[in-house]
C-alpha positions as CSV (number, residue, x, y, z in Angstrom):
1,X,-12.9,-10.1,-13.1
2,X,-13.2,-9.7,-16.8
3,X,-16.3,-8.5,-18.4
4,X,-18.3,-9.5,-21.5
5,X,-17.8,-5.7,-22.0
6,X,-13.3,-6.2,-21.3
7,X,-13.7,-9.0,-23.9
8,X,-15.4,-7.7,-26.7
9,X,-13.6,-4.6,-26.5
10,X,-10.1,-6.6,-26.3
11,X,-11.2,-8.7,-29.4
12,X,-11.6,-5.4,-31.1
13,X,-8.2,-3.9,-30.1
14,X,-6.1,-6.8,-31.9
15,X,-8.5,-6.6,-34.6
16,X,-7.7,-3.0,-35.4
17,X,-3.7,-4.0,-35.6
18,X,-4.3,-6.4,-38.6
19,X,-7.7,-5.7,-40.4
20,X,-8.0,-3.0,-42.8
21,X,-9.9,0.1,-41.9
22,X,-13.3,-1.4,-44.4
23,X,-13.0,-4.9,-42.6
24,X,-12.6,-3.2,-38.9
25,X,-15.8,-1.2,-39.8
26,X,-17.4,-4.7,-40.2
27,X,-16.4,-6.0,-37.1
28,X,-17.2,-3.4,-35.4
29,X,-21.0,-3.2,-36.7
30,X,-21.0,-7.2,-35.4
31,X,-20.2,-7.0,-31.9
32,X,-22.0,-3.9,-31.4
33,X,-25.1,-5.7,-32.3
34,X,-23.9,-8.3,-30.6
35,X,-23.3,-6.4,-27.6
36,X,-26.8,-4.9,-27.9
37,X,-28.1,-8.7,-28.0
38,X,-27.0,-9.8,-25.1
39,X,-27.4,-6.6,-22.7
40,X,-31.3,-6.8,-24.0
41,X,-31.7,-10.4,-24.0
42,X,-28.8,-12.1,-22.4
43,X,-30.4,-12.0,-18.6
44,X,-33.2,-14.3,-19.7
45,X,-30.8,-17.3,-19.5
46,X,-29.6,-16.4,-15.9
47,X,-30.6,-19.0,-13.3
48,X,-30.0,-18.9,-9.3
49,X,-27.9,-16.0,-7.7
50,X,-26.9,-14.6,-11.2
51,X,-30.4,-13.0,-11.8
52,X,-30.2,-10.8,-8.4
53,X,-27.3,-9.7,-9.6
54,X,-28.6,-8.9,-12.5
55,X,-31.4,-7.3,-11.3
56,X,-29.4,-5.1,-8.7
57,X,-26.7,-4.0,-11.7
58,X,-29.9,-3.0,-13.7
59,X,-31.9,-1.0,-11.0
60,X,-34.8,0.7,-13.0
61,X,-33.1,0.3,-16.5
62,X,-33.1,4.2,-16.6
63,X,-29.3,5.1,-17.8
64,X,-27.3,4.2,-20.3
65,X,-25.0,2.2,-17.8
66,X,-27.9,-0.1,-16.0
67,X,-28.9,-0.6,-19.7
68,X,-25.7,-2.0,-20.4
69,X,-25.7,-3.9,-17.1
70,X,-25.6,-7.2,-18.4
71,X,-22.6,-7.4,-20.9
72,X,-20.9,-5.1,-17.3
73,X,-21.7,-8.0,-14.8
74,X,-20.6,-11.3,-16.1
75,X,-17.6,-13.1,-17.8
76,X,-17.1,-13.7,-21.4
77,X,-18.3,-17.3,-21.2
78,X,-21.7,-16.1,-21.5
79,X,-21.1,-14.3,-25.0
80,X,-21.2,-18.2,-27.0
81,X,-24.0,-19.2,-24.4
82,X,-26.1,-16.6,-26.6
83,X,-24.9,-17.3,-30.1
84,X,-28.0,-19.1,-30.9
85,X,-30.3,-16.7,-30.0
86,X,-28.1,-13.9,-31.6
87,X,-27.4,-15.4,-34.8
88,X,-31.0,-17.2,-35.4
89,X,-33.4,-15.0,-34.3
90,X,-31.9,-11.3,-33.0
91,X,-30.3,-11.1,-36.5
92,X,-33.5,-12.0,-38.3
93,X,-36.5,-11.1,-36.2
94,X,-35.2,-7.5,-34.2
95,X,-32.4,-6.4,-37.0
96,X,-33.5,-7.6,-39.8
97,X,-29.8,-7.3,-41.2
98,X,-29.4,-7.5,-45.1
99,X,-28.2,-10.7,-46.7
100,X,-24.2,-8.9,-46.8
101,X,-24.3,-8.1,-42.5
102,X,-25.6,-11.7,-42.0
103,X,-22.5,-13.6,-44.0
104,X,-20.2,-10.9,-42.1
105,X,-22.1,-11.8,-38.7
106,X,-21.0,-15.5,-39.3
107,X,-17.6,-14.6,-40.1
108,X,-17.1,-12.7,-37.2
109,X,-18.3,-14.6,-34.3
110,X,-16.8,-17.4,-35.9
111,X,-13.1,-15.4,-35.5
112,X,-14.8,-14.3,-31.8
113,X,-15.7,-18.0,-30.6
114,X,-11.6,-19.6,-31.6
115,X,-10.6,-16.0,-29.5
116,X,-12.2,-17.1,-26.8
117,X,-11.3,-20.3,-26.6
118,X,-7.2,-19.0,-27.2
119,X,-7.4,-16.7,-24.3
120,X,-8.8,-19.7,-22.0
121,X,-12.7,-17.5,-21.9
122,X,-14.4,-20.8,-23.3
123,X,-14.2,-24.7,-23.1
124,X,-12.5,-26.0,-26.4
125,X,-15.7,-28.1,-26.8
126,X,-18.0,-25.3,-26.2
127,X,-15.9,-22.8,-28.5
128,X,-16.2,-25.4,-31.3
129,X,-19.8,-25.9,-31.3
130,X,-19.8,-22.3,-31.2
131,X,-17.4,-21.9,-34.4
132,X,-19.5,-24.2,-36.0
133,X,-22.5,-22.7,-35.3
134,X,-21.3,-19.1,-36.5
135,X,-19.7,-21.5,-39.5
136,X,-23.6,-22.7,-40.7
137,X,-24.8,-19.0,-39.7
138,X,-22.7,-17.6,-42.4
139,X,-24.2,-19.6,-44.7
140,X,-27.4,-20.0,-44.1
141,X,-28.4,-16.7,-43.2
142,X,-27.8,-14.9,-46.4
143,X,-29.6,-18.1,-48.0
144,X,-32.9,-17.0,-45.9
145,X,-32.5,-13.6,-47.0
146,X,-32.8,-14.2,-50.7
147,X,-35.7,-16.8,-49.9
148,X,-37.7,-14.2,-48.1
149,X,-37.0,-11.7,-50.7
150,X,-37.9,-13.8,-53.5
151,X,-40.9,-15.7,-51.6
152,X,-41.8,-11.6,-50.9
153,X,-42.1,-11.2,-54.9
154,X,-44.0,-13.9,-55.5
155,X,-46.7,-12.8,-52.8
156,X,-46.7,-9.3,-54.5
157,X,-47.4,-11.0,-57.9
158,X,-50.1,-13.2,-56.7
159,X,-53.9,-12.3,-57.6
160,X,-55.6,-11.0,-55.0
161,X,-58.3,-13.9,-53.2
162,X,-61.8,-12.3,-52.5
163,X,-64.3,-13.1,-50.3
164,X,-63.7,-15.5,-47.0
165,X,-61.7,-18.4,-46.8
166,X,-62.6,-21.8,-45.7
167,X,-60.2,-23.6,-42.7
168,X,-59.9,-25.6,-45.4
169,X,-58.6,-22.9,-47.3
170,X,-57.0,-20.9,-45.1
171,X,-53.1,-21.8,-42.9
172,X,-51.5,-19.3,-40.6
173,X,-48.5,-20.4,-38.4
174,X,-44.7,-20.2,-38.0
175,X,-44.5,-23.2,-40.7
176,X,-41.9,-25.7,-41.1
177,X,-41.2,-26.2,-45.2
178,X,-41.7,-29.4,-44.8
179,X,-41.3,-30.4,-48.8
180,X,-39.4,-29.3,-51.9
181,X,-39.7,-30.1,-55.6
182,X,-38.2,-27.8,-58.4
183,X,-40.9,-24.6,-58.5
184,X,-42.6,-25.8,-55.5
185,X,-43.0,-26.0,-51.7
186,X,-45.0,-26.8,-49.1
187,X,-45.5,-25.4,-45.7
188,X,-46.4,-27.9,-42.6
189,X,-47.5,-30.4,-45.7
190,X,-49.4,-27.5,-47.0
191,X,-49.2,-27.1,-50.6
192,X,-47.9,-26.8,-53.5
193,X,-46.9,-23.0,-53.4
194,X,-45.6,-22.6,-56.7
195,X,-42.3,-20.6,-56.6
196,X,-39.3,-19.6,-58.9
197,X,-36.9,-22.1,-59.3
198,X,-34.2,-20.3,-57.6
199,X,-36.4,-20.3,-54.4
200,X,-36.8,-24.2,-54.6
201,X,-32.9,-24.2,-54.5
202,X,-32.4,-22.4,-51.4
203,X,-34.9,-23.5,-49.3
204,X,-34.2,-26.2,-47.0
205,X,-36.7,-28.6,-45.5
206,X,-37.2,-27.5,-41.8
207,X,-36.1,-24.2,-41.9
208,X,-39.4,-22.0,-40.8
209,X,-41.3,-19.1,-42.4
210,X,-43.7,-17.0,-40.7
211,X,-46.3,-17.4,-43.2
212,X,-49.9,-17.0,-44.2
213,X,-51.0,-19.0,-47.1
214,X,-54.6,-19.3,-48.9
215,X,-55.9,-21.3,-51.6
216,X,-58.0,-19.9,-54.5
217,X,-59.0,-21.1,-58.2
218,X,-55.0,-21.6,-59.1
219,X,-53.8,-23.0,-55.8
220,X,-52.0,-22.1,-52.7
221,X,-50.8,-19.1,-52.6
222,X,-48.7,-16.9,-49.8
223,X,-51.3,-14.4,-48.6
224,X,-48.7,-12.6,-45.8
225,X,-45.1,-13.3,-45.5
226,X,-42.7,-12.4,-42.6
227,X,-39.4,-14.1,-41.7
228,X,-37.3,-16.6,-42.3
229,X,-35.7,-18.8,-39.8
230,X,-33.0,-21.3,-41.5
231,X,-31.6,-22.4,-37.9
């Protein structure tokens, strides 16, 4: 039987015979993290026998080898089975990868998803969702990077509010932007933050920010700011 561990590792053996030595290094960074996705948080999409057998590769989670018990126990059809999880929220929430590993991310398991499919691993129609999903990842991810980073800045520049807010006053949630106008947006129809410009362009309506938001004498304003999700 071949392993998500055979596959990944075969990927990267044709890789090193065309890629140069800078580009492997990139790939390389990819499926490791990738790799470290699914052994950590592939199992929680098992269903029937697949989670005893799980459960009996990963014993007590002790060693390095039970550790990696997941990607060692099942076929490379579960690798694009995680892709979402991976790419919108592993990436984002438990790396925190910079805008430049995000774009690279996309590219790879883009060039992973059309190897699977080549070498039979994968359903064409699964692989393609999958290449398209890497596809949007690519670009969309970095986009989320510079959003937080500039929606970061404007938090830091913001006066500070004093004294207690009102509900009125006061939203904390995983919020949808949910409206966009040049300079401005609005969180679950909260709003208007006012923004730079440049923030107004890359936002999307629906992606989701992990945001805390307060209004005082000049408006809404971001009080705490976490991620954001653009998938």
């Amino acid at each position: 039987m071949v392993t998500i561990d055979d596959a990944l590792d075969a990927f990267l053996d044709e890789q090193r015979a065309r890629l140069s030595e800078r580009t492997l290094r990139d790939y390389e960074d990819v499926i490791s993290l990738l790799r470290d996705s699914l052994n950590t948080y592939g199992h929680a999409s098992l269903v029937g026998d697949e989670v005893q057998r799980f459960e009996q590769a990963f014993g007590d989670g002790s060693t390095d080898e039970e550790m990696g018990a997941f990607c060692r126990t099942f076929g490379p059809e579960k690798i694009t089975e995680h892709y979402y999880e991976f790419l919108s929220w592993f990436l984002v929430r438990k790396v925190m990868a910079s805008e430049d590993l995000r774009r690279k991310a996309g590219t790879v398991t883009e060039k992973l998803a059309k190897w699977l499919e080549d070498r039979g691993y994968v359903d064409p129609h699964i692989a393609a969702d999958a290449v398209e999903m890497a596809a949007d990842a690519g670009r969309l991810l970095p986009r989320a990077e510079r959003l937080g980073e500039i929606l970061y800045r404007v938090m830091q520049a913001s006066p500070r509010l004093r004294g207690e807010l009102s509900d009125d006053d006061y939203h904390e949630d995983m919020a949808a932007i949910s409206r966009i106008e040049p300079g401005k947006l609005w969180f679950d129809d909260v709003g208007p933050v006012a923004v730079p410009e440049e923030a107004s362009e890359l936002a999307e309506v629906g992606w989701e920010v992990n945001v805390v938001l307060g209004r005082g004498p000049s408006g809404w304003q971001i009080l705490e700011l976490g991620n954001v999700y653009p998938m």
